[in-house]
C-alpha positions in Angstrom: 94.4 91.5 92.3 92.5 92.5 89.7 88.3 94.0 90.0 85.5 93.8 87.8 82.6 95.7 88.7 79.4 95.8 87.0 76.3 98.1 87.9 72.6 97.8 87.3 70.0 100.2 87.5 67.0 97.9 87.7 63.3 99.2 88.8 62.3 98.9 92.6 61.7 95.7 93.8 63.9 93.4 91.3 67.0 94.0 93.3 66.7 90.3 94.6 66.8 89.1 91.2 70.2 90.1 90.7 71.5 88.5 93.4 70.0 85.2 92.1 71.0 85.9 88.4 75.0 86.5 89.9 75.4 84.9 92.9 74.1 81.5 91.7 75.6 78.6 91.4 77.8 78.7 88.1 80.6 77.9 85.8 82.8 80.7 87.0 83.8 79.7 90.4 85.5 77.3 88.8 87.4 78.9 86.8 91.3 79.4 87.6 92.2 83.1 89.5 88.7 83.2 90.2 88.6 84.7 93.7 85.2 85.8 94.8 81.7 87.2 93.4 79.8 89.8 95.9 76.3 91.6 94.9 75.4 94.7 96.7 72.4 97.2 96.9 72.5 100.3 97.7 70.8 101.3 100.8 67.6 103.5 99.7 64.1 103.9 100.5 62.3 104.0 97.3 62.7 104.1 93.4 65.1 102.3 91.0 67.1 100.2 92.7 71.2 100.2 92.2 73.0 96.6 91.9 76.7 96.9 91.9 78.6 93.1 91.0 82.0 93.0 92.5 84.3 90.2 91.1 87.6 89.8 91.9 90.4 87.8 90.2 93.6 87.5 91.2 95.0 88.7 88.0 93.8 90.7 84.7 95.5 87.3 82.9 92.6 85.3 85.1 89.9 87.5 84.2 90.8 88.0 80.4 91.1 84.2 80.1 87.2 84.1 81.8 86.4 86.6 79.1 87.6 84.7 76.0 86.8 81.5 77.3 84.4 78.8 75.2 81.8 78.3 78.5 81.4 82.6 79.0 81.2 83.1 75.5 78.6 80.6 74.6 76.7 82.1 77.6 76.8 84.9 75.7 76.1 83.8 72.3 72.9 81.5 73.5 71.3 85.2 74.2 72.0 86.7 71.8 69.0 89.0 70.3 66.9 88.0 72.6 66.1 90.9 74.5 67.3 91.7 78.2 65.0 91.4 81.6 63.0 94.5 81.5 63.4 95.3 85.1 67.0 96.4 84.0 67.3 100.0 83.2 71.1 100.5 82.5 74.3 98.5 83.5 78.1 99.4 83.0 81.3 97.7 83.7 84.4 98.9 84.8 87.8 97.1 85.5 90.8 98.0 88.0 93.8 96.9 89.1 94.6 96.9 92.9 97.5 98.9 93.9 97.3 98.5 97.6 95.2 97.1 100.6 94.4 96.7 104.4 93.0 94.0 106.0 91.6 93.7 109.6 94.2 92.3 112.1 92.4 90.5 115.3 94.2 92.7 118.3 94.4 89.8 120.0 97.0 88.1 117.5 99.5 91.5 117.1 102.0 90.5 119.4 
């Protein structure tokens, strides 16, 4: 599995528009490796708000083919100079391969 995770300083209050910016309705659900898109806050009182974007792919392969495909790119390219929303501050992005995992197992079901 393979993770993309993007995060967004964005002023208090505009936390809920990241969710609908990522977690939308979109082009890349569709697209093939495509495994899930979760957007979190973290848990503050006050101030800037933090937005992490967690993606996950089930390969790189998957997620560099997203990357370099026509439908992201245009994306891209139909902003281009135009300036960002102003209620983001900063965002980064960071990619990682999963070497291992657990997953819950319903007691009930171990035999």
């Amino acid at each position: 599995m393979f993770l993309q995770l993007k995060s967004f300083k964005v002023t208090e209050g505009h936390a809920d528009k990241m969710v609908e910016r990522f977690a939308g309705r979109g082009v890349i659900e569709e697209q093939p490796g495509f495994i899930d898109l979760s957007v979190f806050k973290k848990k503050q009182r006050r101030g800037d708000e933090e937005v992490i974007v967690l993606v996950r792919w089930e390969s790189e392969e998957n997620w560099k083919a997203w990357e370099t495909s026509e439908i992201h790119l245009q994306g891209h390219r139909e902003n281009q100079g135009k300036p960002g929303p102003a209620y983001i501050l900063e965002g980064n992005q960071q990619v990682y391969n999963m070497l291992g995992q657990k997953t819950y197992k319903d007691p009930q079901e171990i035999g």
